[in-house]
N, C-alpha and C positions, 0 to 999 in steps of 0.2 A: 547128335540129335537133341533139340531144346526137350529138358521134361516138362512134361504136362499133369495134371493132376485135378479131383478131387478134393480138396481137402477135407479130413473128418468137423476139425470146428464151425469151419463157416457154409458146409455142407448141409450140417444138423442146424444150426442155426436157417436156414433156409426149408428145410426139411419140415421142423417145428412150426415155421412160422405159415407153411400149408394147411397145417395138421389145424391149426387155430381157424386160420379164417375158412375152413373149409365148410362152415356149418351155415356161416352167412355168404357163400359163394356157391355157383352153381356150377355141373359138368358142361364140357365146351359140346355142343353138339354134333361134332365131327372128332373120327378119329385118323392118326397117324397111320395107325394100320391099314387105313383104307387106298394109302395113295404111294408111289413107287419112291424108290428114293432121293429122285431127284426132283420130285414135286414136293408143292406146300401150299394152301389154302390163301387169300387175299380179300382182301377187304378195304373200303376209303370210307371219309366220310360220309353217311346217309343222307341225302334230300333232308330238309326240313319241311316242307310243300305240307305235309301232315303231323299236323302238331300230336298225335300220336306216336307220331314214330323218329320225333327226334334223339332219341337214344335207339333207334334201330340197327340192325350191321347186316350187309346186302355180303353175301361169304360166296368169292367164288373161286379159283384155283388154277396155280399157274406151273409150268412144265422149265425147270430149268436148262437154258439151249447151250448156253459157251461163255465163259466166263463171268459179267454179271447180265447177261442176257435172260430173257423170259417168256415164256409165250401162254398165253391162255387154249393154246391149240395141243393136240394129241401129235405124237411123230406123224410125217406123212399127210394130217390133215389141214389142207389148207385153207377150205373153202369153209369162211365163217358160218355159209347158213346150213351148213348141213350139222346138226343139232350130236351127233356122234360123236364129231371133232371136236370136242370141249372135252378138257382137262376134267373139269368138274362134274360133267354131264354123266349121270345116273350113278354119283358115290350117295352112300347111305347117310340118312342124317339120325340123328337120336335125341331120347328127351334128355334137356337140362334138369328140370326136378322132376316127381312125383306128383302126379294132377289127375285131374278125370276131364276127358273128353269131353266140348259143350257146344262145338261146331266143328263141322269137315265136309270138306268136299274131296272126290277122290278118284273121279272119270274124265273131268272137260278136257280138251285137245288141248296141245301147245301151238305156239306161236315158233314161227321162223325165226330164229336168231334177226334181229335187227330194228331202232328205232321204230321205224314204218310200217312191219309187217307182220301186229298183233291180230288175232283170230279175229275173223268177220262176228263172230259171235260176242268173243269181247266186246267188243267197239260196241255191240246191240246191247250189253249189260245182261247177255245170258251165262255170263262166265263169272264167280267171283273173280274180286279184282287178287287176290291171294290163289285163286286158279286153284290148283288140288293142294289143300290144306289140312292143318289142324288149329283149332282154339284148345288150351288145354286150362284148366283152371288150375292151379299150383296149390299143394295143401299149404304154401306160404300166403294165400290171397291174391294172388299175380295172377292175371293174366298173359298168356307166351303163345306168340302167332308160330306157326313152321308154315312158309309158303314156297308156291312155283313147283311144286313135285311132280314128278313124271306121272302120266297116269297109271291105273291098274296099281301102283307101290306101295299106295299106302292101305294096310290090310283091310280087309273090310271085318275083321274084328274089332279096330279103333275108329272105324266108319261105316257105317249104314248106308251111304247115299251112293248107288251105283247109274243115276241117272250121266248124262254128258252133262246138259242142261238146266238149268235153273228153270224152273215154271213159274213159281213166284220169285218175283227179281228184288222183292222190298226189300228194308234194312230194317232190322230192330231199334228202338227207340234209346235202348238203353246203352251202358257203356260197359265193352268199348262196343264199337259198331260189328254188326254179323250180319249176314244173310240169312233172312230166315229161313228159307228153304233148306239152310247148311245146318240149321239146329237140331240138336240130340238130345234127346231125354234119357235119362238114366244109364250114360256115357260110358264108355270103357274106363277104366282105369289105369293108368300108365306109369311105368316107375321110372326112376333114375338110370338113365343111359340103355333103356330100350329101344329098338330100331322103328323106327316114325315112318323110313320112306324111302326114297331116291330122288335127287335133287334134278331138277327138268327148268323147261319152261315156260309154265301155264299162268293165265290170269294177266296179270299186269306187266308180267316178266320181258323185257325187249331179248336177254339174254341170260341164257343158263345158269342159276346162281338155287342157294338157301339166301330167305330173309327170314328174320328174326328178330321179335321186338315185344316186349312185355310192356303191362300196363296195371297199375294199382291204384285204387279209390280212384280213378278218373285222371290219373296224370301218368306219362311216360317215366318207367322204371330203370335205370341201369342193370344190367344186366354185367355182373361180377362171376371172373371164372376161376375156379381151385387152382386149373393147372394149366398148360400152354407157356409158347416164347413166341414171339413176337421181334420183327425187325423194319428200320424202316423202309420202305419200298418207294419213293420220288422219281416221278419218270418212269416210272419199271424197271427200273435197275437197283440188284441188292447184289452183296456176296453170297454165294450159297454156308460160307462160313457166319454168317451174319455182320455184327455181333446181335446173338440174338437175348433178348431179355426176357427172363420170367415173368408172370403175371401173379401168380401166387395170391389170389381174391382182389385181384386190381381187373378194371375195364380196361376193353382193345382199346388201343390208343386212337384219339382223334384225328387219322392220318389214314395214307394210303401205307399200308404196310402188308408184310406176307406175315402168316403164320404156321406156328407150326404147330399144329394140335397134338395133346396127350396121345399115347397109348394107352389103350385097357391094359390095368394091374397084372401081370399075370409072369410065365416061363417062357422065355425067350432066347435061340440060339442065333448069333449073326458070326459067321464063318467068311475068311476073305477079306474083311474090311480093312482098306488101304489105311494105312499109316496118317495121311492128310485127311482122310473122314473120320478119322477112329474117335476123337475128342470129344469135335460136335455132336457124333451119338450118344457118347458119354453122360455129356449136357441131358441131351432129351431123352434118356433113359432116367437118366437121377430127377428131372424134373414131372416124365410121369408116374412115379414114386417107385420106383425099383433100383437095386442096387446088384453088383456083378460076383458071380459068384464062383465061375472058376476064369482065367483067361492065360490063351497062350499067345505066341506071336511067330512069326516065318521070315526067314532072308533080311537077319540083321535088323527087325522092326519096321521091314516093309509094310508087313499087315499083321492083322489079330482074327484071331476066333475067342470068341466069348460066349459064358451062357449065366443069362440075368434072373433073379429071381425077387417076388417082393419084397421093398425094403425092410429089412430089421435091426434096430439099433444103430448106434455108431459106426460109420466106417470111411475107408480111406483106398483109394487107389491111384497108383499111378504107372507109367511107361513110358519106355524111350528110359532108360534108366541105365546110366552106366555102371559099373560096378563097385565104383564107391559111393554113387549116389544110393544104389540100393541099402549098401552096409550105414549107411548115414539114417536113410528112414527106416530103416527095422530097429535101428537103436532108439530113435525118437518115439516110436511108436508104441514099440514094446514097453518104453519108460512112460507112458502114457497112459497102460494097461490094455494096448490092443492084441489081437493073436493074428499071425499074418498065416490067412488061409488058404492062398492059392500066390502061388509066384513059378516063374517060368523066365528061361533065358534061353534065347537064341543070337548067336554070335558074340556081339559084346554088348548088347542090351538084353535089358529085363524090365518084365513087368508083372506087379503084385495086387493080393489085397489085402487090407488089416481090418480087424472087425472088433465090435467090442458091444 
C-alpha cells in the first residue's frame, strides 16, 4: 500500500499561510457539515448583465452518482421541477463577515425550477429580484447580497418584513441598489458564520442556488475566502478525489468548478472510513483547520477510525505504513523534536501521529 501523508513542513507552511490572510479574507458561506459525503457545492462563472455583480458566485450543489459522474438532483428525485429534488435545496447559508442588517426580504413565494417559470408576481415587480434576502453592511464597508432563500428561513430577528409582497416596488437611489420596501432601520447585527437562512428559489432565481456578491464605494468587490478546496468541474465531470486545491484567501476560481467547503472548527469522530477516502478527508480536515488526534485502522488498512480536534502546533501524520516505513519516520521525526502521539497497527500496516 502506497504511503500517504501529511507532512509537518509543508503542512505548517500552509497552515501559517491561513493564519495570515485570514484577516483580509472572509468565511465561505456554506459549510461541509451540511452535505453528505458524497456531495460538494458548485459554482461557474456569473453573468456579467450587471455590472454589480461581476465578481458575484451563484453556489449551488451536486450529488456524486458513479465514477466522475454528478447530478444536481437528490437519490430518486428525478423531476427537475419539483423544488425538493435539488441537492442544494434548503442547506443553510451563513454570514461571511460581521455586518448589520440594512435590507431583507424574507416571505415572497418561489418560482418552479426552470428558465420560464418565475412567479407571476415577479415578472409584475412585486418580488425583489434577490427574492427572500439580506443586504448586510460589513463592519469592513462592503456591501454582501445573500439571495433566493426559501421562505419563512430567514429569522425574522435579522428581518422585519413578514409581508409576501412588495407595496412599494421603488428602488433607492443610492448604491448599491435596494428595495425600499426591503429597508431596515436600526438592523440586526450579525456576526461571522451566523446562520442567514436556507437556500431556495425566490426572486430572480430560475433554480435553487445561494447568490452572493459584495460591493464597496460603488464598484464590485472580490470576495476572498480563509478556507475551502476547490476542483475543476468542465462538463460536469470531476473525480470525487479531485485533485482538489486550497484557497487559503485566494477567490473561487473563474470556472465551473465543485467545491468543497470548510467545516466549523470543532471535535470530530469519522469511524469506517475506507482506505481510498481516508486521504482526501485528511485534506479537508487539515484545511478546515483541524488536526487528528488519535487514529486506528481495521483489515490490513482497509479502513480508519479517527477522532479530530483543533489544530495546535506542528504535526505530522501518515498511513498505510509498512513497518520499516514506520521505524523510518519515528526516527526522522523524533530527530526533528516531534512526540508521536497516537500510532496503531493492524496487520502489517500502521498508522500514526507526531506532534510538536
Amino acid at each position: 500500500m502506497k504511503v500517504q501523508a501529511v507532512l509537518a513542513a509543508a503542512a505548517m507552511a500552509c497552515m501559517l499561510s491561513t493564519d495570515a490572510q485570514a484577516a483580509s479574507a472572509y468565511r465561505m458561506p456554506l459549510r461541509a457539515s451540511d452535505l453528505a459525503p458524497n456531495e460538494r457545492y458548485s459554482t461557474r462563472v456569473h453573468s456579467t448583465k450587471n455590472p454589480d455583480q461581476v465578481k458575484a458566485h451563484d453556489i449551488g450543489a451536486q450529488r456524486h452518482n458513479s465514477d466522475k459522474d454528478w447530478t444536481g438532483l437528490r437519490t430518486g428525485g428525478a423531476d427537475k421541477k419539483i423544488l425538493s429534488n435539488w441537492v442544494v435545496y434548503g442547506k443553510p447559508f451563513y454570514a461571511m463577515a460581521p455586518g448589520t442588517v440594512v435590507a431583507c426580504w424574507r416571505n415572497a413565494p418561489e418560482n418552479v425550477p426552470g428558465k420560464d417559470s418565475r412567479h407571476p408576481d415577479y415578472i409584475a415587480g412585486n418580488i425583489p429580484g434577490g427574492g427572500n434576502h439580506l443586504w448586510v453592511l460589513q463592519d469592513d464597508g462592503a456591501y454582501a447580497l445573500y439571495a433566493h432563500a426559501m421562505p419563512d428561513t430567514i429569522p425574522t430577528a435579522l428581518c422585519p418584513h413578514n409581508d409576501k409582497l412588495l407595496t412599494d416596488t421603488s428602488i433607492t437611489k443610492g448604491h448599491p441598489k435596494m428595495r425600499v420596501d426591503a429597508l431596515v432601520e436600526n438592523g440586526a447585527r450579525v456576526v461571522t458564520g451566523q446562520r442567514l437562512g436556507q437556500i431556495g428559489n425566490s426572486g430572480s432565481s430560475s433554480g435553487p442556488h445561494l447568490h452572493v456578491h459584495m460591493v464597496k464605494d460603488g464598484a464590485p468587490r472580490s470576495i476572498t475566502f480563509e478556507r475551502g478546496m476547490t476542483t475543476p468541474f468542465p462538463d460536469d465531470v470531476a473525480s470525487l478525489n479531485g485533485p482538489w486545491t486550497r484557497l487559503t484567501g485566494k477567490t473561487l476560481p473563474a470556472a465551473r468548478i465543485l467545491v468543497w467547503a470548510p467545516r466549523p472548527i470543532g471535535n470530530y469522530t469519522f469511524n469506517g472510513v475506507l482506505s481510498a477516502n481516508y486521504q482526501r478527508m485528511v485534506e479537508h480536515l487539515f484545511d478546515s483547520g483541524m488536526m487528528p488526534s488519535l487514529i486506528t485502522c481495521a483489515s490490513n488498512g482497509a479502513s480508519y477510525n479517527s477522532k479530530w480536534v483543533p489544530a495546535k502546533g506542528q504535526w505530522a501524520s501518515f498511513h498505510g505504513m509498512s513497518a520499516a516505513d514506520a521505524t523510518a519516520k519515528h526516527a526522522y521525526y523524533t530527530g526533528q523534536g516531534y512526540k508521536r502521539t497516537s500510532s496503531f497497527t493492524c496487520g502489517t500496516v500502521s498508522v500514526a501521529v507526531w506532534r510538536k
